[in-house]
Backbone bond lengths (Angstrom), bond angles and torsions (degrees), N, CA, C in turn:
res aa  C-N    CA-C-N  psi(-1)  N-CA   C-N-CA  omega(-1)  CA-C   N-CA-C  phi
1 X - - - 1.438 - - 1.531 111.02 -
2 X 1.205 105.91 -52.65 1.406 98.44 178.24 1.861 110.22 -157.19
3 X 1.600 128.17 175.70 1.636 120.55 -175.41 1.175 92.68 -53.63
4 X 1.444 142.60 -40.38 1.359 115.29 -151.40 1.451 109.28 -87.75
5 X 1.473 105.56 -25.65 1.970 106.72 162.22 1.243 121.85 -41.27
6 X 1.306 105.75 -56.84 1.494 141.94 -179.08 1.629 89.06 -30.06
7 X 1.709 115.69 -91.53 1.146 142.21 177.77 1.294 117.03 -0.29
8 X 1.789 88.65 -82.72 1.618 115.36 175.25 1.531 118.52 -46.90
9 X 1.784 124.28 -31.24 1.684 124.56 168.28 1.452 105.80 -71.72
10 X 1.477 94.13 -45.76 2.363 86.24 -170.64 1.876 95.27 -50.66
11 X 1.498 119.17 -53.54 1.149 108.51 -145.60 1.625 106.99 -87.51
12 X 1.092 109.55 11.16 1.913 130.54 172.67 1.665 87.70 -75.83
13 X 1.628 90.86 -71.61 1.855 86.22 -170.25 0.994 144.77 -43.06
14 X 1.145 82.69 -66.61 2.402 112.56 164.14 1.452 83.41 -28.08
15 X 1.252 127.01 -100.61 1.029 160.96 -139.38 2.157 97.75 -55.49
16 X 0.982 111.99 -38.63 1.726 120.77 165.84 1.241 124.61 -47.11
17 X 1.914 122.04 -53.91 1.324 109.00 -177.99 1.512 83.13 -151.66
18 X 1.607 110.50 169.51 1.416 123.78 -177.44 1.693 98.27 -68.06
19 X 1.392 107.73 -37.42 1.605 96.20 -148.08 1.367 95.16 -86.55
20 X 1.536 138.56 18.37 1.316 121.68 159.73 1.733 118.23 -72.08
21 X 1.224 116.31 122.15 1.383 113.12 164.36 1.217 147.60 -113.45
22 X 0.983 103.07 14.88 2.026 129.87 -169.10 1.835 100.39 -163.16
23 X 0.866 101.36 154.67 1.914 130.65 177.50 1.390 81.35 -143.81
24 X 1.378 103.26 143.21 1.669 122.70 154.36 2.115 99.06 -151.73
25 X 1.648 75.55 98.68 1.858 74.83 156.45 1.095 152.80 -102.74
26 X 1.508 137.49 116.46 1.280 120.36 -157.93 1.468 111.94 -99.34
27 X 1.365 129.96 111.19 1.331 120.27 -171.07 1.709 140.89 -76.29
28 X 1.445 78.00 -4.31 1.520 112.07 -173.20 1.319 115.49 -92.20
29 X 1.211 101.99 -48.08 1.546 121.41 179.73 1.846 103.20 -89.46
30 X 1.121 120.03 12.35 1.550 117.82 -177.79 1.910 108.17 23.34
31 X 1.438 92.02 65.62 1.896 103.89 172.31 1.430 111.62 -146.12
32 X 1.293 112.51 144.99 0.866 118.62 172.85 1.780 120.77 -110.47
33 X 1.306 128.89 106.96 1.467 88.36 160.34 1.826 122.21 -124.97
34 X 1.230 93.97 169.91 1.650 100.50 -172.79 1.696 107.68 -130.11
35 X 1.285 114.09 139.76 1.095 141.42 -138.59 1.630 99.85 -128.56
36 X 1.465 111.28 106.63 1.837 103.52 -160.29 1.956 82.66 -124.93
37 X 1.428 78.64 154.25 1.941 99.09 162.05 1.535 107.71 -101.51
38 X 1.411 99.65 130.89 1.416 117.05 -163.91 1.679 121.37 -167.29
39 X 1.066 133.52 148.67 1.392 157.18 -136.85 1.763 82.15 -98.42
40 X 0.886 124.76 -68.02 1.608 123.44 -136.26 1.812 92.90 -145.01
41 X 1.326 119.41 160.25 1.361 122.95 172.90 1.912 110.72 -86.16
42 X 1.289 92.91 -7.41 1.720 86.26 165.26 1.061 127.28 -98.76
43 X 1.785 111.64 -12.24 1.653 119.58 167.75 1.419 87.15 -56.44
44 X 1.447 119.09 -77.15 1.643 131.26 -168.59 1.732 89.89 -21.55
45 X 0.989 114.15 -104.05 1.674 127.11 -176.30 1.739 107.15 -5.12
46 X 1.038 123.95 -67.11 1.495 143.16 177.51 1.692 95.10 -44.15
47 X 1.329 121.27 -25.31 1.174 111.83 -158.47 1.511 100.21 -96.76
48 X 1.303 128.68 -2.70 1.177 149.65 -139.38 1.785 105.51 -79.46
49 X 1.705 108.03 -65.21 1.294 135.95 -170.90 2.042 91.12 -67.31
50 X 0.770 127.69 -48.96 1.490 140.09 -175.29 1.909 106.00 -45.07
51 X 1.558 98.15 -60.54 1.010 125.65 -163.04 1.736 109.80 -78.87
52 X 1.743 104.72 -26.93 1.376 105.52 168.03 1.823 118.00 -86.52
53 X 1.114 102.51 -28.10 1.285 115.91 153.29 1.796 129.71 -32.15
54 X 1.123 76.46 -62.13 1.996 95.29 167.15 1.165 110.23 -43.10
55 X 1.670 111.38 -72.52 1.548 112.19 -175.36 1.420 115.64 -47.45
56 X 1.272 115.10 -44.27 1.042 117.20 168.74 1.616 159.89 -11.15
57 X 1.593 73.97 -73.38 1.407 92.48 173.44 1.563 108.50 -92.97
58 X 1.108 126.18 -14.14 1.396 141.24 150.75 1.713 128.24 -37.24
59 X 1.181 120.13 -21.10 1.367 167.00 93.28 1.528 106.69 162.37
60 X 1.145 122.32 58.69 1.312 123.53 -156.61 1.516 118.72 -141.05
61 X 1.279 131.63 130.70 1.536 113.17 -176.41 1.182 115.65 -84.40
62 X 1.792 107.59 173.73 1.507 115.91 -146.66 1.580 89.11 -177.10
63 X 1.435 79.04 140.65 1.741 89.73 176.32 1.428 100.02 -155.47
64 X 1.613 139.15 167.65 1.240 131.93 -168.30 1.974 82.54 -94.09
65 X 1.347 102.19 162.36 1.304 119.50 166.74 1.494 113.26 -143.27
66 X 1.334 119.62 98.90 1.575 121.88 176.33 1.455 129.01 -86.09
């Protein structure tokens, strides 16, 4: 919606699990993606529900997009 939306998701995420290392928000395109350090692409995946969670409670909706 707007920088300060923006803000408030990077610092939901960051702030969610160690292995996030990048936020990229697109405000236009209403997407988010996040960029984790991880072993395998199913750790990544596993990390998924956690990470939608964040936004979440952040007060904001969120849904996985693959």
């Amino acid at each position: 919606m707007c920088d300060g939306c923006a803000t408030s998701v990077t610092e939901a995420l960051t702030g969610s699990l160690d292995a996030v290392k990048d936020v990229k928000v697109d405000l236009e395109g209403k997407k988010v993606s996040v960029f984790v350090a991880c072993e395998t692409m199913m750790d990544g995946l596993a990390m998924m529900p956690a990470l939608v969670e964040a936004v979440q409670e952040a007060g904001f909706a969120a849904e996985p997009d693959f």
